[in-house]
DOFIFI-748145 format. One record per residue: residue in three letters; x, y, z of N, C-alpha, C, CB in turn. Coordinates in steps of 0.1 Angstrom, whole numbers, plus 5000, padded with zeros to 4 digits. Atoms other than C-alpha are relative to their C-alpha. Glycine has a CB too. Example, Ala and Ser with C-alpha at 12.3 -4.5 7.8 and 13.67 -1.06 7.14 Angstrom:
2
+------+------+------+------+------+------+------+------+------+------+------+------+------+
| code |  n.u |  n.v |  n.w | ca.u | ca.v | ca.w |  c.u |  c.v |  c.w | cb.u | cb.v | cb.w |
+------+------+------+------+------+------+------+------+------+------+------+------+------+
|  ALA | 5009 | 4988 | 5000 | 5123 | 4955 | 5078 | 5009 | 5012 | 5000 | 4990 | 5000 | 5012 |
|  SER | 4991 | 4989 | 5000 | 5137 | 4989 | 5071 | 4992 | 5011 | 5008 | 5004 | 5005 | 4986 |
+------+------+------+------+------+------+------+------+------+------+------+------+------+
! end
This chain:
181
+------+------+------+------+------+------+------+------+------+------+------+------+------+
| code |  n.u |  n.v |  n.w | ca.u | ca.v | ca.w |  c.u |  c.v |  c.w | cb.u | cb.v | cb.w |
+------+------+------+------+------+------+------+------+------+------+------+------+------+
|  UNK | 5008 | 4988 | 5000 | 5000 | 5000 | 5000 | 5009 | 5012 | 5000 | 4991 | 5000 | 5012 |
|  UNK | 4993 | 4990 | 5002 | 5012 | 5032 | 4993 | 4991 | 5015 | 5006 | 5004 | 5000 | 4983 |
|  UNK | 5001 | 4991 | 4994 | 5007 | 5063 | 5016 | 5007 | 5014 | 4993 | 5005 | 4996 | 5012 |
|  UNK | 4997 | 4990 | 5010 | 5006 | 5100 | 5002 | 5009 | 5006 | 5014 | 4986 | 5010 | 4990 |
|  UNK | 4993 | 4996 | 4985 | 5032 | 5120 | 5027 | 4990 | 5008 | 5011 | 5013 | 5011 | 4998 |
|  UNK | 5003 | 4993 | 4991 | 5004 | 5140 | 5036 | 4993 | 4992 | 5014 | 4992 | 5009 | 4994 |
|  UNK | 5005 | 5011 | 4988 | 4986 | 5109 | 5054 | 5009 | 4996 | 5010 | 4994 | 4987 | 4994 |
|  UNK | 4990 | 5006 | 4988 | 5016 | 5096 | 5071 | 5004 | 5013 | 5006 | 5015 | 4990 | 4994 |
|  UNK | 5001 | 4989 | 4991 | 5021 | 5134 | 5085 | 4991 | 5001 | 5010 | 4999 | 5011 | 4994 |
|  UNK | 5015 | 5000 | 4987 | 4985 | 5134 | 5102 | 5005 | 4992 | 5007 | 4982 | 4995 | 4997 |
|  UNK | 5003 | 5014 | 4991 | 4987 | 5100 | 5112 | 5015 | 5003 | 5013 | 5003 | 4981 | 4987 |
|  UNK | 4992 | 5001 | 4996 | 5023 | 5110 | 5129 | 4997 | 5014 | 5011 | 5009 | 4997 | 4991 |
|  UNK | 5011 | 4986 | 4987 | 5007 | 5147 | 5143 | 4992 | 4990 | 5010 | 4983 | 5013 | 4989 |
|  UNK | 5010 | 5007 | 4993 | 4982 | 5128 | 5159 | 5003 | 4991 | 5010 | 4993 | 4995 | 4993 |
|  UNK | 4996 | 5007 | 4986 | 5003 | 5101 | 5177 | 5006 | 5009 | 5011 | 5011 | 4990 | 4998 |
|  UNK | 4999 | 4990 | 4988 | 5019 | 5133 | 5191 | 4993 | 5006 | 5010 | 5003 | 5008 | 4997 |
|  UNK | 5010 | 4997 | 4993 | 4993 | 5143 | 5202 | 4994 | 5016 | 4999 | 5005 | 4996 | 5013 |
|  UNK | 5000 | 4987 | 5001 | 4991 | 5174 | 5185 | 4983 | 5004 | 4994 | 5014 | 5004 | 4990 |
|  UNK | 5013 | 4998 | 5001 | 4954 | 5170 | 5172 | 4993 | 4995 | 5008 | 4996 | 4998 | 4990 |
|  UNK | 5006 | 5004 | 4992 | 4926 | 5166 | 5191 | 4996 | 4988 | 5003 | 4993 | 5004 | 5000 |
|  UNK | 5004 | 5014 | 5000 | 4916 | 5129 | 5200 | 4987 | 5004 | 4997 | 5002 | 4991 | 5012 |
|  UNK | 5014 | 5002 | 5009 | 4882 | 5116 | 5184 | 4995 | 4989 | 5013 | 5001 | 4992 | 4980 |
|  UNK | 5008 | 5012 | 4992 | 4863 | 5094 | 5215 | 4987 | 4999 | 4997 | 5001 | 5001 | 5015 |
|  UNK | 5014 | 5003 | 5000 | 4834 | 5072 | 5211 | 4999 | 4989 | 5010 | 4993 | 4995 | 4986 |
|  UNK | 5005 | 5006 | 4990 | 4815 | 5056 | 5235 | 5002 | 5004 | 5017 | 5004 | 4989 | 4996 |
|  UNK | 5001 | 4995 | 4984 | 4807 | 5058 | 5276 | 5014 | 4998 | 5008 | 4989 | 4989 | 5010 |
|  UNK | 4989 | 5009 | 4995 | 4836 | 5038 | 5286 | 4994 | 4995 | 5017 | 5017 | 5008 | 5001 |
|  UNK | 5003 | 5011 | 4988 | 4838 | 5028 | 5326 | 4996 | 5015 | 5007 | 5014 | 4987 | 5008 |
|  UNK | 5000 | 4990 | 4995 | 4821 | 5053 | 5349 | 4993 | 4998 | 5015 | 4994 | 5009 | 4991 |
|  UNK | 5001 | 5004 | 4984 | 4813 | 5051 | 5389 | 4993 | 5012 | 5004 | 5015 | 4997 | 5010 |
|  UNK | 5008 | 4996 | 4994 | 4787 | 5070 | 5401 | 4994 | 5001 | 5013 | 4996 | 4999 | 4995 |
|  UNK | 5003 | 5002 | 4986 | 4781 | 5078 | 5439 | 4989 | 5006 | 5006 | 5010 | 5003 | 5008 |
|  UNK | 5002 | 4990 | 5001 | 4754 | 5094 | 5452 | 4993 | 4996 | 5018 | 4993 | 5006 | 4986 |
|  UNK | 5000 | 5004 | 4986 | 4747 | 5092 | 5496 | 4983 | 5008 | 5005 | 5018 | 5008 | 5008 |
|  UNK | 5012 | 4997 | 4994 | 4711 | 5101 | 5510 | 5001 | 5000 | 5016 | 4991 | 4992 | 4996 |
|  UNK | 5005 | 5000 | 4988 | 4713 | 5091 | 5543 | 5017 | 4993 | 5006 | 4984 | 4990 | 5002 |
|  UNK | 4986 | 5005 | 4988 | 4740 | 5074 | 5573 | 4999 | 4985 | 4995 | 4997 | 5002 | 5022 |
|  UNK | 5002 | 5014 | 5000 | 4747 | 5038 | 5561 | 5009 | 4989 | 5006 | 4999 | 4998 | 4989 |
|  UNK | 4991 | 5011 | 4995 | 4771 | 5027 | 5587 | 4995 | 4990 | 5004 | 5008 | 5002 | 5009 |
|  UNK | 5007 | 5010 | 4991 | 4746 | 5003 | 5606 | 5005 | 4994 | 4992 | 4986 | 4998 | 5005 |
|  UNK | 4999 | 5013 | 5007 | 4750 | 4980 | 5573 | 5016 | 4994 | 5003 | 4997 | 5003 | 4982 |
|  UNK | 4987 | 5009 | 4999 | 4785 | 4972 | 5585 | 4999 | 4992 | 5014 | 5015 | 5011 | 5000 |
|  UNK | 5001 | 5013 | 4989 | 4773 | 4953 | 5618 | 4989 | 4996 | 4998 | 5001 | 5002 | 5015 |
|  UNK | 5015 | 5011 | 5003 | 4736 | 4941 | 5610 | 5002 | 4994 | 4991 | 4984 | 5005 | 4997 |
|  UNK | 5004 | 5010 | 5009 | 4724 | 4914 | 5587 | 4998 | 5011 | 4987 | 4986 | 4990 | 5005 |
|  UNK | 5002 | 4993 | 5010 | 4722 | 4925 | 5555 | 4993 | 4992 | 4987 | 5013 | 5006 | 4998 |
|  UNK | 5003 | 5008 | 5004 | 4704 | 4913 | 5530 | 5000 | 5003 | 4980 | 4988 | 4998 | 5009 |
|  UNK | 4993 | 4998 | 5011 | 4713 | 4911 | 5488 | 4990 | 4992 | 4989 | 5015 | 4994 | 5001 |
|  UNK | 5012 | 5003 | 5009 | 4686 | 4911 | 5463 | 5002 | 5007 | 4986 | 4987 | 5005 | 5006 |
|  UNK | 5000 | 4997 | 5014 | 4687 | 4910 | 5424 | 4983 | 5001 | 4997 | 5008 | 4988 | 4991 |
|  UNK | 5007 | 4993 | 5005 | 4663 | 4928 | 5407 | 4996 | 4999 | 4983 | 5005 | 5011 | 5005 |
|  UNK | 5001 | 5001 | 5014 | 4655 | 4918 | 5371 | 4989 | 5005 | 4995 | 5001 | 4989 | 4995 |
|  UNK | 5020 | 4993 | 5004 | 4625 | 4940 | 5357 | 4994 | 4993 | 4986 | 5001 | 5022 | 4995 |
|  UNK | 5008 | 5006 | 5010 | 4619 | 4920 | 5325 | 4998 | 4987 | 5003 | 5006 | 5001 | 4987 |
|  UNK | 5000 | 5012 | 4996 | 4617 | 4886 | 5345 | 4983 | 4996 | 4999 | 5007 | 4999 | 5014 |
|  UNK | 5014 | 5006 | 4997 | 4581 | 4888 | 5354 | 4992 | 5008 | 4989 | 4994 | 5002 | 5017 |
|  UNK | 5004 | 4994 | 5013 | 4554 | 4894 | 5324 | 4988 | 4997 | 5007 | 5004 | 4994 | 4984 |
|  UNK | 5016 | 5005 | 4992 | 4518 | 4900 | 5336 | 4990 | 5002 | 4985 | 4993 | 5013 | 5017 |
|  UNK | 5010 | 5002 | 5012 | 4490 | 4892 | 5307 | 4987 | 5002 | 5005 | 4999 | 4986 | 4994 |
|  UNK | 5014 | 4999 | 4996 | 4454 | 4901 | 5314 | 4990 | 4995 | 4989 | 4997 | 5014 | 5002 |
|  UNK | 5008 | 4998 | 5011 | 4429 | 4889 | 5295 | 4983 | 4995 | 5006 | 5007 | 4990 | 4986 |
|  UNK | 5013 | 5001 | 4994 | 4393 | 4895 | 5295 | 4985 | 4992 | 4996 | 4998 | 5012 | 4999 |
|  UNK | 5008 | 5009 | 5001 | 4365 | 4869 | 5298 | 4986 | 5003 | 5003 | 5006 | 4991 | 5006 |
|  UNK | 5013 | 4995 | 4999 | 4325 | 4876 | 5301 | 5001 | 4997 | 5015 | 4988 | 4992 | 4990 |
|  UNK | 5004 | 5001 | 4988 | 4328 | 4861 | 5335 | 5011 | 5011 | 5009 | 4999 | 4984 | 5005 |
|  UNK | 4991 | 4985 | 4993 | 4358 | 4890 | 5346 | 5015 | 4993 | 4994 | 5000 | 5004 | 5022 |
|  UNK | 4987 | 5000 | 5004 | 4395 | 4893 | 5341 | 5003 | 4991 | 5009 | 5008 | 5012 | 5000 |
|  UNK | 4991 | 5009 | 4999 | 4423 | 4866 | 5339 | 5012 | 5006 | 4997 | 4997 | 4988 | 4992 |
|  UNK | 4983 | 5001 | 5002 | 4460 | 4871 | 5350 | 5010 | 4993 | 5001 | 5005 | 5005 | 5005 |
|  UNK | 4991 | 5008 | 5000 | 4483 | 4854 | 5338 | 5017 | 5005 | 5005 | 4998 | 4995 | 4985 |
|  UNK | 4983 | 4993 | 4996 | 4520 | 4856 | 5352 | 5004 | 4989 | 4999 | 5004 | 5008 | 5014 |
|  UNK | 4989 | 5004 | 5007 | 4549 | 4847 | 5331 | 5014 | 5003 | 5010 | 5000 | 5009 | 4986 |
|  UNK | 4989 | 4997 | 4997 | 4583 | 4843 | 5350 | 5011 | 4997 | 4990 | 5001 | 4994 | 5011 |
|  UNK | 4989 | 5001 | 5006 | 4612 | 4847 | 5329 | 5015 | 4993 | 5006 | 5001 | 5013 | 4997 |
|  UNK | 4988 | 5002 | 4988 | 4648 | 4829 | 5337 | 5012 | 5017 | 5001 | 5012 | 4984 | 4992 |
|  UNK | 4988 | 4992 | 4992 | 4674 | 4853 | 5352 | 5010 | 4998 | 4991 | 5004 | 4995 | 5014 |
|  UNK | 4988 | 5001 | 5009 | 4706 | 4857 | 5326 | 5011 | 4996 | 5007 | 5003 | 5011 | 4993 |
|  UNK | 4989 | 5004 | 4994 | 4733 | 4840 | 5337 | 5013 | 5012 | 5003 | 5005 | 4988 | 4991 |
|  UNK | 4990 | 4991 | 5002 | 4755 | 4869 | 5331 | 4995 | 5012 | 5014 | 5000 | 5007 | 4983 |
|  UNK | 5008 | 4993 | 4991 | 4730 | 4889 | 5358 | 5003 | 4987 | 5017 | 4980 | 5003 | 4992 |
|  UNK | 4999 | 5004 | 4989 | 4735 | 4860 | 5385 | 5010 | 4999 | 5003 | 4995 | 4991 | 5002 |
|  UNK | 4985 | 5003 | 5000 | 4776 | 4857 | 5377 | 5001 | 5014 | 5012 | 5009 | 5002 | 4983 |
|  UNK | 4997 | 4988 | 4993 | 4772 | 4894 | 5391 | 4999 | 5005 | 5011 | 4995 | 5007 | 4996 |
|  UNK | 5003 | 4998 | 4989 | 4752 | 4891 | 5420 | 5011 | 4991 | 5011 | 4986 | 4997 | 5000 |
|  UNK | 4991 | 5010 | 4994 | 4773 | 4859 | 5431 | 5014 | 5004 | 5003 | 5000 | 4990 | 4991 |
|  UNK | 4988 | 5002 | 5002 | 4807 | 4875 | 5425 | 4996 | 5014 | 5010 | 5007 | 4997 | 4984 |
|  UNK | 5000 | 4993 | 4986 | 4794 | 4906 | 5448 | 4998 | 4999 | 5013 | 4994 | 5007 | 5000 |
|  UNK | 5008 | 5009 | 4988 | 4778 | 4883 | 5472 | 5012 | 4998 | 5009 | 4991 | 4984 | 4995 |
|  UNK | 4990 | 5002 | 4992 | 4813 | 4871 | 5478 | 5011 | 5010 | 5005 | 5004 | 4992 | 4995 |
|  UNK | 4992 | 4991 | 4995 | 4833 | 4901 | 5479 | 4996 | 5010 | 5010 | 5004 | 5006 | 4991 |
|  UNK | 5005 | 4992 | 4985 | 4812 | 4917 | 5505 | 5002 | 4994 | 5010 | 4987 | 5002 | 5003 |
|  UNK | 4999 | 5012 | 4984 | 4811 | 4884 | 5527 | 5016 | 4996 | 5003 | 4989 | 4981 | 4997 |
|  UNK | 4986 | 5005 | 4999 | 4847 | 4875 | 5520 | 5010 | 5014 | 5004 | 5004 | 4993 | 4985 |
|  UNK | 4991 | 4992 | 5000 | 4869 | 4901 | 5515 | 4996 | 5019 | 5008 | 5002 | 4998 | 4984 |
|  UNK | 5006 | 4991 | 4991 | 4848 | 4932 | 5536 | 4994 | 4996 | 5007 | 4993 | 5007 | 4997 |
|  UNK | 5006 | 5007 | 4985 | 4832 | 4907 | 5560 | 4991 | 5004 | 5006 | 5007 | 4999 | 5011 |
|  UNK | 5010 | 4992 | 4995 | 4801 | 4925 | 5561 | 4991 | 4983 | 4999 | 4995 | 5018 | 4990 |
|  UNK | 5009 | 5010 | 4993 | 4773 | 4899 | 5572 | 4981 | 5000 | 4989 | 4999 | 5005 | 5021 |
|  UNK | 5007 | 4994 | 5006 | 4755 | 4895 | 5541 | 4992 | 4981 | 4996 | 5011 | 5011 | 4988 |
|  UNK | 5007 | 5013 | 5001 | 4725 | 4869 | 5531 | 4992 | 5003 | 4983 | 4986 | 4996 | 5015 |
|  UNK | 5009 | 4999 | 5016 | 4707 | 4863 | 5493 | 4984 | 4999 | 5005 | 5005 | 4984 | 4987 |
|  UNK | 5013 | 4997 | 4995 | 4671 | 4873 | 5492 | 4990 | 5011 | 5000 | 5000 | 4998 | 5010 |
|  UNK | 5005 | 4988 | 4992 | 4648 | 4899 | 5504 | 4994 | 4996 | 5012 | 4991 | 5009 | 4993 |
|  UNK | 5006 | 5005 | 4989 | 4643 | 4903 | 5539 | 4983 | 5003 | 5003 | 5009 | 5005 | 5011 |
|  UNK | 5014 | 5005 | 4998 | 4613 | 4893 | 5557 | 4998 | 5013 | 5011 | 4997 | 4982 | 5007 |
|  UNK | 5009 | 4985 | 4992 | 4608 | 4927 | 5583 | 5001 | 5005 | 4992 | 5003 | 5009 | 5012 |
|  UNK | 5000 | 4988 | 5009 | 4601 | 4959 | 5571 | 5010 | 5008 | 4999 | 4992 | 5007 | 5002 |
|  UNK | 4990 | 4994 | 4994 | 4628 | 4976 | 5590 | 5014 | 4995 | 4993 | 4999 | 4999 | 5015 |
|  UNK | 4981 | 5008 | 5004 | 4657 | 4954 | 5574 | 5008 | 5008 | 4988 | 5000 | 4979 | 4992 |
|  UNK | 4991 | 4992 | 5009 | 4689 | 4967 | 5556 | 4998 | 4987 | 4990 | 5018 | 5005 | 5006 |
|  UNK | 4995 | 5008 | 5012 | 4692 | 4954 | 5518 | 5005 | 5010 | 4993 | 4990 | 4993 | 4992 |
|  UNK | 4992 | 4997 | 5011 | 4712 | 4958 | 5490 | 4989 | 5000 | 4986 | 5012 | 4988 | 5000 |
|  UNK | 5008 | 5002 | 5017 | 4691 | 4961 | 5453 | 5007 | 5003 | 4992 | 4988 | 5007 | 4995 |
|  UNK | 4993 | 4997 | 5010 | 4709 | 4953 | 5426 | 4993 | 5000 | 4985 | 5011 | 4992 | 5001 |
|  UNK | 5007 | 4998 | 5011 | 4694 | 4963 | 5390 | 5017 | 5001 | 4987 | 4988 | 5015 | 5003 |
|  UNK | 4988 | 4996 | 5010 | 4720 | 4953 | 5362 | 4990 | 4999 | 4984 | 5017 | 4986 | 5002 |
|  UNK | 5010 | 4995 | 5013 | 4715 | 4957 | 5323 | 5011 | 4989 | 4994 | 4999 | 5021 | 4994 |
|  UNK | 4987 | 5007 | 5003 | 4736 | 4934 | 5303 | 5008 | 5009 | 4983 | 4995 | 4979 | 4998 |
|  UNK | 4997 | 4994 | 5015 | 4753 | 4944 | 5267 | 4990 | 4994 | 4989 | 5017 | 4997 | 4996 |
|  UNK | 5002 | 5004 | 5010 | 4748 | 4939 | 5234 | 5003 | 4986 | 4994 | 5004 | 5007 | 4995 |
|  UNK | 4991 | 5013 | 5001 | 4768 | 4907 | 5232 | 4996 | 4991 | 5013 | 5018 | 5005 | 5001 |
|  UNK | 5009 | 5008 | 4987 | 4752 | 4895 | 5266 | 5015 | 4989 | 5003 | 4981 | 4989 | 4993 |
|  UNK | 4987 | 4999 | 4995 | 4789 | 4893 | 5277 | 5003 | 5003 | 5016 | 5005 | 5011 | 4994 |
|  UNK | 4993 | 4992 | 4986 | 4791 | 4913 | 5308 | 4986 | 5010 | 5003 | 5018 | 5012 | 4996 |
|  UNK | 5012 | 4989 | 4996 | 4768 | 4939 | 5328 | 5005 | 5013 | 4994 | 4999 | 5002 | 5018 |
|  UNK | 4995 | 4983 | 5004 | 4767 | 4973 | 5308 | 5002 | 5011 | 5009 | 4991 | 5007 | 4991 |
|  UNK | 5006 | 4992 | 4994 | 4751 | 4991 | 5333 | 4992 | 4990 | 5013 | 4993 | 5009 | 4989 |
|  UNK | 5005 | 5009 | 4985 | 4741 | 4984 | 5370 | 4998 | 5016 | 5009 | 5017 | 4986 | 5010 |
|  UNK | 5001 | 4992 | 4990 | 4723 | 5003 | 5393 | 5000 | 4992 | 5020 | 4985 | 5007 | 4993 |
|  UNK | 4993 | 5008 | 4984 | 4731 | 4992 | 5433 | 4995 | 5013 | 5010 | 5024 | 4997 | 5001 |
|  UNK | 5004 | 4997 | 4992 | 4707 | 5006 | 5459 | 5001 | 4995 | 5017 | 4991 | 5000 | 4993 |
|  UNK | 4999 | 4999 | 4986 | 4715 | 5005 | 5495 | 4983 | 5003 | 5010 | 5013 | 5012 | 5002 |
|  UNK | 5015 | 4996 | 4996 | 4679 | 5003 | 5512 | 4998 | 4999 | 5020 | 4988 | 4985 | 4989 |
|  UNK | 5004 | 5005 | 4985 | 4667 | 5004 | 5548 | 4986 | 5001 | 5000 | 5007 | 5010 | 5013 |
|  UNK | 5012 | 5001 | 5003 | 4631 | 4991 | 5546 | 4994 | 5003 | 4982 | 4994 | 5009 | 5011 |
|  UNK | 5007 | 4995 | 5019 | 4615 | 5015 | 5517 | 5011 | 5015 | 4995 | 4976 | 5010 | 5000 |
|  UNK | 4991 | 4989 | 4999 | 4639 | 5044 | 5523 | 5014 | 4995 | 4993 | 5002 | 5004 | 5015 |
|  UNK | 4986 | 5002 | 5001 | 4671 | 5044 | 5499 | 5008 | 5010 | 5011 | 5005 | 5003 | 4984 |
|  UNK | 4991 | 4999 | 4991 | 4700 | 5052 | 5519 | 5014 | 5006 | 4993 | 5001 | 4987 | 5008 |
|  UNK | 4991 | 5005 | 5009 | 4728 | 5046 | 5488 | 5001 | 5001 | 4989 | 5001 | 4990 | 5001 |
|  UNK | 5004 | 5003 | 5013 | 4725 | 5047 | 5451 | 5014 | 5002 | 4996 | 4988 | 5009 | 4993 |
|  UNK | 4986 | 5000 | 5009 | 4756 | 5037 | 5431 | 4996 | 4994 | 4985 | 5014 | 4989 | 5009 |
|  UNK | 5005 | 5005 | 5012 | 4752 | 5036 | 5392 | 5014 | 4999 | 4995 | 4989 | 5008 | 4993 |
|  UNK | 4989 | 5005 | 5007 | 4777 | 5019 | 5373 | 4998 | 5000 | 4984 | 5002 | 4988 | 5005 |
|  UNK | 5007 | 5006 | 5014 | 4778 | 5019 | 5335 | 5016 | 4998 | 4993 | 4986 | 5013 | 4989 |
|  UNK | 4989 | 5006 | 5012 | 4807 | 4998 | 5313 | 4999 | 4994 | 4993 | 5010 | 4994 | 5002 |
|  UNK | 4997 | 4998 | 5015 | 4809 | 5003 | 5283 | 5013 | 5004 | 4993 | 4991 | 5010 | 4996 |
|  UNK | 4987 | 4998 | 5007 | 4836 | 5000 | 5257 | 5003 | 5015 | 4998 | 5000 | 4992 | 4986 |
|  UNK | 4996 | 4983 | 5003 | 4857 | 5037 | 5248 | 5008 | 4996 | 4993 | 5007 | 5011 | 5011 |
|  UNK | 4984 | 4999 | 5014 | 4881 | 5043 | 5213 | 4998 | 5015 | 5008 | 4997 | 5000 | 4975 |
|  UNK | 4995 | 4986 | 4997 | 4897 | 5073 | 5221 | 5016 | 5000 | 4987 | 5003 | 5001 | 5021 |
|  UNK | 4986 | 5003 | 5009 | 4923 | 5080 | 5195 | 5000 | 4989 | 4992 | 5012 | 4997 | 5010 |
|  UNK | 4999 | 5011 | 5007 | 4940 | 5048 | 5182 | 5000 | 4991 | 5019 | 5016 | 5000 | 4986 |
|  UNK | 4998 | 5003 | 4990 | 4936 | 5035 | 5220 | 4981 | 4990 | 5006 | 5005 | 5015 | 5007 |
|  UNK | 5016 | 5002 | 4994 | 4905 | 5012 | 5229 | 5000 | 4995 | 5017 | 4992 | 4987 | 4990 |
|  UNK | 5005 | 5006 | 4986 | 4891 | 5005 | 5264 | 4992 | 4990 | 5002 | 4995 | 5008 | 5008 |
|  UNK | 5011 | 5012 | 5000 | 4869 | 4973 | 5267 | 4998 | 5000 | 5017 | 5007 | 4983 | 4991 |
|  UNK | 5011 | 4999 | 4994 | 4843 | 4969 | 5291 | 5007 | 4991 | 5012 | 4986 | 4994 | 4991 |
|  UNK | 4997 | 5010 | 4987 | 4853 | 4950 | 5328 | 4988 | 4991 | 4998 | 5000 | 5007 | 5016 |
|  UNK | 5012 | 5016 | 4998 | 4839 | 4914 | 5332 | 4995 | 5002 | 5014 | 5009 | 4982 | 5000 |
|  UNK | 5013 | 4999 | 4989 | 4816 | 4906 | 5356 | 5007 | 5002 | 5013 | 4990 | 4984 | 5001 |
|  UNK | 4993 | 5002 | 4984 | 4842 | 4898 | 5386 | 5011 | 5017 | 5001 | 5014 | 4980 | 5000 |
|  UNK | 4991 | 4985 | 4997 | 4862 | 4933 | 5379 | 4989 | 5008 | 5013 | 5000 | 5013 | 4980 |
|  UNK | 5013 | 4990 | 4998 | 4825 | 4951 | 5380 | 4999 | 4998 | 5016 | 4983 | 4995 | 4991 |
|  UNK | 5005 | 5001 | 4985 | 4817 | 4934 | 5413 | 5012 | 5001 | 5010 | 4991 | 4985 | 5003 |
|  UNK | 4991 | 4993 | 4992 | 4851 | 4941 | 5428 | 5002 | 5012 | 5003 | 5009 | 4997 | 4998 |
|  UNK | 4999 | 4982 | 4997 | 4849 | 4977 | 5422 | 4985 | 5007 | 5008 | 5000 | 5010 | 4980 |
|  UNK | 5011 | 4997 | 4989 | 4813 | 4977 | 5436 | 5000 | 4997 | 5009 | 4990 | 4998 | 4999 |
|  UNK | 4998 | 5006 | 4984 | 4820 | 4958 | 5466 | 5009 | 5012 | 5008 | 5011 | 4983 | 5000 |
|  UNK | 4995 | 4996 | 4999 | 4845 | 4981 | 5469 | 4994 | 5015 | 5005 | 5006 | 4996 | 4992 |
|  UNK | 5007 | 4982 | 4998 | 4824 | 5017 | 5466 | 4990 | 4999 | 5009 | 4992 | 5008 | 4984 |
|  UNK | 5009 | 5007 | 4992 | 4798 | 4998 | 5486 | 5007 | 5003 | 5014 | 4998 | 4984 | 4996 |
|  UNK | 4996 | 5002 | 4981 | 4822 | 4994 | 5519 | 5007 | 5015 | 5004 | 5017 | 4985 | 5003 |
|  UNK | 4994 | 4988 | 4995 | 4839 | 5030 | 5510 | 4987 | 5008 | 5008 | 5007 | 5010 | 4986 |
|  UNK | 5011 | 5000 | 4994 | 4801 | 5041 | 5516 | 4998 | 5002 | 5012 | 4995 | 4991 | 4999 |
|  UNK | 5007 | 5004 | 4985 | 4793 | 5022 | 5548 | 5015 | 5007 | 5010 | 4996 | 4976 | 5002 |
|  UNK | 4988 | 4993 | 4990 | 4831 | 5036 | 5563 | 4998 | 5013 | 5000 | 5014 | 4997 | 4997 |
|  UNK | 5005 | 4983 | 5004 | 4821 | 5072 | 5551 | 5014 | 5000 | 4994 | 4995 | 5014 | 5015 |
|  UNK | 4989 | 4998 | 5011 | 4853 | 5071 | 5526 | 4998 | 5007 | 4994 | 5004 | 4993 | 4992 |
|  UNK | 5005 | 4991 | 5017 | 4829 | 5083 | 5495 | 4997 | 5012 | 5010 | 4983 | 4993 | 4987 |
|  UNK | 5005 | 4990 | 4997 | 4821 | 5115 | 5495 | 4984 | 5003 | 4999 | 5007 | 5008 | 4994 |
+------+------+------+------+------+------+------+------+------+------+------+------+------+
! end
């Protein structure tokens, strides 16, 4: 292939860094945002609930003698339980906070709600929202979203599932210590 000089000039400006880079896409971005005091969740029970909003499908349909609802449970994506599983353990293991799968049974109890989104490729979690709850009251909201970034000639690809839930386990305990801001 044969290059005119002016292309191999840009292309050589540009590793310098002398034109502007060209980025597409979100890439990786951590979102904190604190409502309330959430040290209690570092000595009570805690409890760690996935959230999948397209799981359950409700159908109505209407009959001379009254309405029929049908409810459709969907399965859970494997890529959405890798997520919960791999936070489950970095809270209980490696922050040793005192954590159970579920939702709890009082009203008053601390949980966790996690709402993830998966990609295009149904790869990894794009996007995750991670609510810190006490009863009905959030307390916590951490939104996550990774997504690939070009920047330049430089790409960034998306964290797998066990990155995602190490960095949330992570913003989760800065949280409950008062670290985040």
């Amino acid at each position: 292939m044969k290059y005119s000089r002016i292309t191999i000039l840009l292309v050589f400006i540009n590793l310098l860094g002398c034109l502007p880079s060209i980025s597409v896409g979100e890439g990786f971005q951590v979102k904190g945002k604190k409502y309330s005091d959430v040290s209690e969740f570092k000595s009570k029970k805690v409890y760690l609930d996935l959230t999948y909003e397209y799981g359950i499908i409700r159908e109505e349909t209407k009959t001379k003698s009254g309405k029929i609802e049908k409810k459709t449970d969907r399965a859970t994506p494997e890529v959405y339980l890798q997520f919960r599983d791999a936070l489950f353990y970095e809270l209980k293991g490696k922050y040793k906070l005192d954590v159970e799968f579920g939702l709890p049974k009082a009203k008053d109890s601390l949980f966790i709600s996690v709402t993830p989104r998966m990609d295009m490729e149904y790869t990894t979690v794009e996007k995750a929202s991670i609510i810190l709850n006490k009863g009905q009251d959030p307390l916590y909201k951490l939104d996550i979203v990774n997504a690939p970034k070009i920047q330049a000639l430089k790409i960034e690809y998306a964290k797998t599932v066990e990155q995602l839930a190490e960095i949330s386990a992570e913003k989760i305990f800065d949280a409950i210590s008062g670290k985040s801001e």
